[in-house]
PyMOL CGO cylinders between C-alpha atoms (Angstrom):
from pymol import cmd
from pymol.cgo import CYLINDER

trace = [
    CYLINDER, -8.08, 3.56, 4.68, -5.09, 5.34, 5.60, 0.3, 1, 1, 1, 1, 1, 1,
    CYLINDER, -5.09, 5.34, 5.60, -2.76, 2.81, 2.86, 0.3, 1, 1, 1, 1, 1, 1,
    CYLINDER, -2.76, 2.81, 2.86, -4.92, 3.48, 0.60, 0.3, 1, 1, 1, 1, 1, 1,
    CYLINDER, -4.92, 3.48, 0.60, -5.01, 7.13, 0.75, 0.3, 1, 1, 1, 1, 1, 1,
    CYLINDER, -5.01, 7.13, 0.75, -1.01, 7.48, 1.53, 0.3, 1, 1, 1, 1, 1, 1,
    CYLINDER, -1.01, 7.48, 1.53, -0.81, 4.81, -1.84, 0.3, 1, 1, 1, 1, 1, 1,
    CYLINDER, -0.81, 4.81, -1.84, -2.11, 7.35, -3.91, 0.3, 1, 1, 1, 1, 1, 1,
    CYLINDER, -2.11, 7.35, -3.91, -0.70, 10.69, -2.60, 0.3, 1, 1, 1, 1, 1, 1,
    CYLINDER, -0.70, 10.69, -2.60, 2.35, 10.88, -4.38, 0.3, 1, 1, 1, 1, 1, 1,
    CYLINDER, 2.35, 10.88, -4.38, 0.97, 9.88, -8.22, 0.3, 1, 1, 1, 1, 1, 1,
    CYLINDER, 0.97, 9.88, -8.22, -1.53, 12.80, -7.03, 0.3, 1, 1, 1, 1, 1, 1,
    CYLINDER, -1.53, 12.80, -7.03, 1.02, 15.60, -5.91, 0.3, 1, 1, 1, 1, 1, 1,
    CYLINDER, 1.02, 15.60, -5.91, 3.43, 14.59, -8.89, 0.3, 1, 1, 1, 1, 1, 1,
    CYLINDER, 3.43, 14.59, -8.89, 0.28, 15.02, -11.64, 0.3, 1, 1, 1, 1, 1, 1,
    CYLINDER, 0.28, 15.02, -11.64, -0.63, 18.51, -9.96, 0.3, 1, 1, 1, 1, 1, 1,
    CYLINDER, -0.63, 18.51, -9.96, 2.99, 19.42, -10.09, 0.3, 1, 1, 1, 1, 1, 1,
    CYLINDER, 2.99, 19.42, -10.09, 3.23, 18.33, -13.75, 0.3, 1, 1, 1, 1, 1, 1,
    CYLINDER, 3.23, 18.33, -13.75, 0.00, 20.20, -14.75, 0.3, 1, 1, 1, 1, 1, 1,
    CYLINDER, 0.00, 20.20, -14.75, 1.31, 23.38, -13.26, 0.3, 1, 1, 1, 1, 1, 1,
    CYLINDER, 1.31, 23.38, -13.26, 4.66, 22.86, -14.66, 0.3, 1, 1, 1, 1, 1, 1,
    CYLINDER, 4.66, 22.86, -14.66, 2.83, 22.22, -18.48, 0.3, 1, 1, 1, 1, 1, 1,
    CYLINDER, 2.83, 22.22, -18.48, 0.64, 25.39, -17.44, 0.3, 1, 1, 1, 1, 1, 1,
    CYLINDER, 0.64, 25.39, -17.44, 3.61, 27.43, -16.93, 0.3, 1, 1, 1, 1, 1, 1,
    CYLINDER, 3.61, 27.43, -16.93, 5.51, 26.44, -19.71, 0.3, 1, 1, 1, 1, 1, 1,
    CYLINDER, 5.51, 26.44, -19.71, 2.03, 27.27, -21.74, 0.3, 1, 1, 1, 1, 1, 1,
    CYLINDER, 2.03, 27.27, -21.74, 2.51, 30.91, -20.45, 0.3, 1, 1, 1, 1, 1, 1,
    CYLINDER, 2.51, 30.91, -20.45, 6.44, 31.15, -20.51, 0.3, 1, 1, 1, 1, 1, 1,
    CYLINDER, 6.44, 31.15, -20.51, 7.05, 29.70, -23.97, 0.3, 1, 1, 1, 1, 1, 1,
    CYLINDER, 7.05, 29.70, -23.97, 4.44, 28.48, -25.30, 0.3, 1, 1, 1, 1, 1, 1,
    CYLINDER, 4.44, 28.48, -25.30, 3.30, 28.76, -29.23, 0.3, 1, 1, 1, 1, 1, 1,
    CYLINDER, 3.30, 28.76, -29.23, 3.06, 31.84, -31.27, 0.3, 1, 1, 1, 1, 1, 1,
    CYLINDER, 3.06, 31.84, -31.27, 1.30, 30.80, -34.27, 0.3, 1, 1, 1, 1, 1, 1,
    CYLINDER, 1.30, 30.80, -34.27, -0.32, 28.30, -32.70, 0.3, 1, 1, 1, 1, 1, 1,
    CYLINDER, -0.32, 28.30, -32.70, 0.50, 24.91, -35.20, 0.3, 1, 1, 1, 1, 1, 1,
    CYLINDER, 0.50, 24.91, -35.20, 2.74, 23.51, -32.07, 0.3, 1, 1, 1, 1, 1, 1,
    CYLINDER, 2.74, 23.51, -32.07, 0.06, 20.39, -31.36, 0.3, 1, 1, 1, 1, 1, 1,
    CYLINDER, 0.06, 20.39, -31.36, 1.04, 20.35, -27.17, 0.3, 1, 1, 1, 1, 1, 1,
    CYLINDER, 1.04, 20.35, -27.17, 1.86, 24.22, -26.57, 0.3, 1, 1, 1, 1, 1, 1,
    CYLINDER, 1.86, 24.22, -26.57, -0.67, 25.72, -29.03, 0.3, 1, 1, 1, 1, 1, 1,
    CYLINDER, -0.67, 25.72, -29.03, -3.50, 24.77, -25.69, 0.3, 1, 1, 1, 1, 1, 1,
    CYLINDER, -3.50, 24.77, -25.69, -3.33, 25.36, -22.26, 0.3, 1, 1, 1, 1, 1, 1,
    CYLINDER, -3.33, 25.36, -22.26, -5.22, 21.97, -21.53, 0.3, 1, 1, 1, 1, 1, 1,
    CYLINDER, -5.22, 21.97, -21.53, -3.25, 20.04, -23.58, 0.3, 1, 1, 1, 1, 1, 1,
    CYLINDER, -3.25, 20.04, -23.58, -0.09, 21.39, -22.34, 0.3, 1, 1, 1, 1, 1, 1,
    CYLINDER, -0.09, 21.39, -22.34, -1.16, 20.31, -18.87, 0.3, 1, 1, 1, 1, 1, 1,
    CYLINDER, -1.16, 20.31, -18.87, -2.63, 17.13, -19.87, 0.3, 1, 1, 1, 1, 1, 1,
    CYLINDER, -2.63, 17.13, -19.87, 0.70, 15.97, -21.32, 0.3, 1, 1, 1, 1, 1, 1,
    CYLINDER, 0.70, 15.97, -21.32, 2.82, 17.21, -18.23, 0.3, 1, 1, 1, 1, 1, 1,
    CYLINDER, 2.82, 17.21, -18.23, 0.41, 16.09, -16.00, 0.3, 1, 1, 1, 1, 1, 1,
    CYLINDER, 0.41, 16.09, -16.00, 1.00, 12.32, -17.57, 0.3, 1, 1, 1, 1, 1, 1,
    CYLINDER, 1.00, 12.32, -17.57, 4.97, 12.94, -17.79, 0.3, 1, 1, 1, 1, 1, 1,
    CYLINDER, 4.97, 12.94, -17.79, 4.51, 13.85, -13.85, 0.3, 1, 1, 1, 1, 1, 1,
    CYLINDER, 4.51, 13.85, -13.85, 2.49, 10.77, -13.11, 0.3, 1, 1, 1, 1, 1, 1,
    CYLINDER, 2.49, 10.77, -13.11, 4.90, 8.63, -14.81, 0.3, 1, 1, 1, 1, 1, 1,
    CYLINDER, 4.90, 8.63, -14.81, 7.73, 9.78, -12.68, 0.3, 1, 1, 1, 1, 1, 1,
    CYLINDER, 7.73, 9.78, -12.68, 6.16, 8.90, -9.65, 0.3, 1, 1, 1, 1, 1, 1,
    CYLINDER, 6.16, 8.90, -9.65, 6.14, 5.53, -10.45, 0.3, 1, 1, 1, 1, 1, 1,
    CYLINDER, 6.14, 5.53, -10.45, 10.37, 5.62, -11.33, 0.3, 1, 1, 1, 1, 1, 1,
    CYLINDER, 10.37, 5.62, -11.33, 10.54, 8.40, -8.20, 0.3, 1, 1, 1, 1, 1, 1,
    CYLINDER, 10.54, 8.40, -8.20, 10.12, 5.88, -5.39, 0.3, 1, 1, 1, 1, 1, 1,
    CYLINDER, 10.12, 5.88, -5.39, 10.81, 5.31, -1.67, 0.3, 1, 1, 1, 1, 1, 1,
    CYLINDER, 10.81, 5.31, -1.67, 13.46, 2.25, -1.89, 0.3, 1, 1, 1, 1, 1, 1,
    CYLINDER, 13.46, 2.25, -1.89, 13.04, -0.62, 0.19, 0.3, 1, 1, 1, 1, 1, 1,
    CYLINDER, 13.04, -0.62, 0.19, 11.20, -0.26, 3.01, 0.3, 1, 1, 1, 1, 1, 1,
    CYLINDER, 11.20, -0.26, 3.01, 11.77, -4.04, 4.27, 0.3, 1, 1, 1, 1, 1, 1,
    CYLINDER, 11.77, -4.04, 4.27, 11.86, -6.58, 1.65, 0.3, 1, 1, 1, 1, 1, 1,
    CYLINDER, 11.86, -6.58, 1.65, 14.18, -5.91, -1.13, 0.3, 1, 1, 1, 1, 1, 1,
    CYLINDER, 14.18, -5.91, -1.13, 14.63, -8.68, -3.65, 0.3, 1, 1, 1, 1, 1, 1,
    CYLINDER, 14.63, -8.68, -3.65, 17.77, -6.51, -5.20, 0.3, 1, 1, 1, 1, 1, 1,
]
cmd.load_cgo(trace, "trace")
């Protein structure tokens, strides 16, 4: 249970992170007239960011713990 639950921690804490990165940027920059299709919504903004930080948890990784075919 523990493998499974360390597996998944890091696609986890890297989708919160994104979400409250896209969140952020929805506040910080966001879109004043509302026509910009990611910025223009603060779900959609961290909907996108959270799959951009999901993504780079699978390139983000821990190397090779004991079998490395490189």
């Amino acid at each position: 249970m523990k493998g499974r639950f360390k597996k998944w921690m890091r696609p986890a804490l890297f989708t919160a992170a994104g979400a409250l990165a896209g969140l952020g940027y929805y506040f910080l920059v966001g879109c004043s007239t509302g026509t910009c299709i990611i910025t223009s919504n603060p779900f959609t903004s961290m909907a996108y960011m959270g799959v951009i930080g999901w993504l780079l948890s699978g390139i983000v990784g821990t190397g090779c713990e004991d079998k490395c075919n490189m």
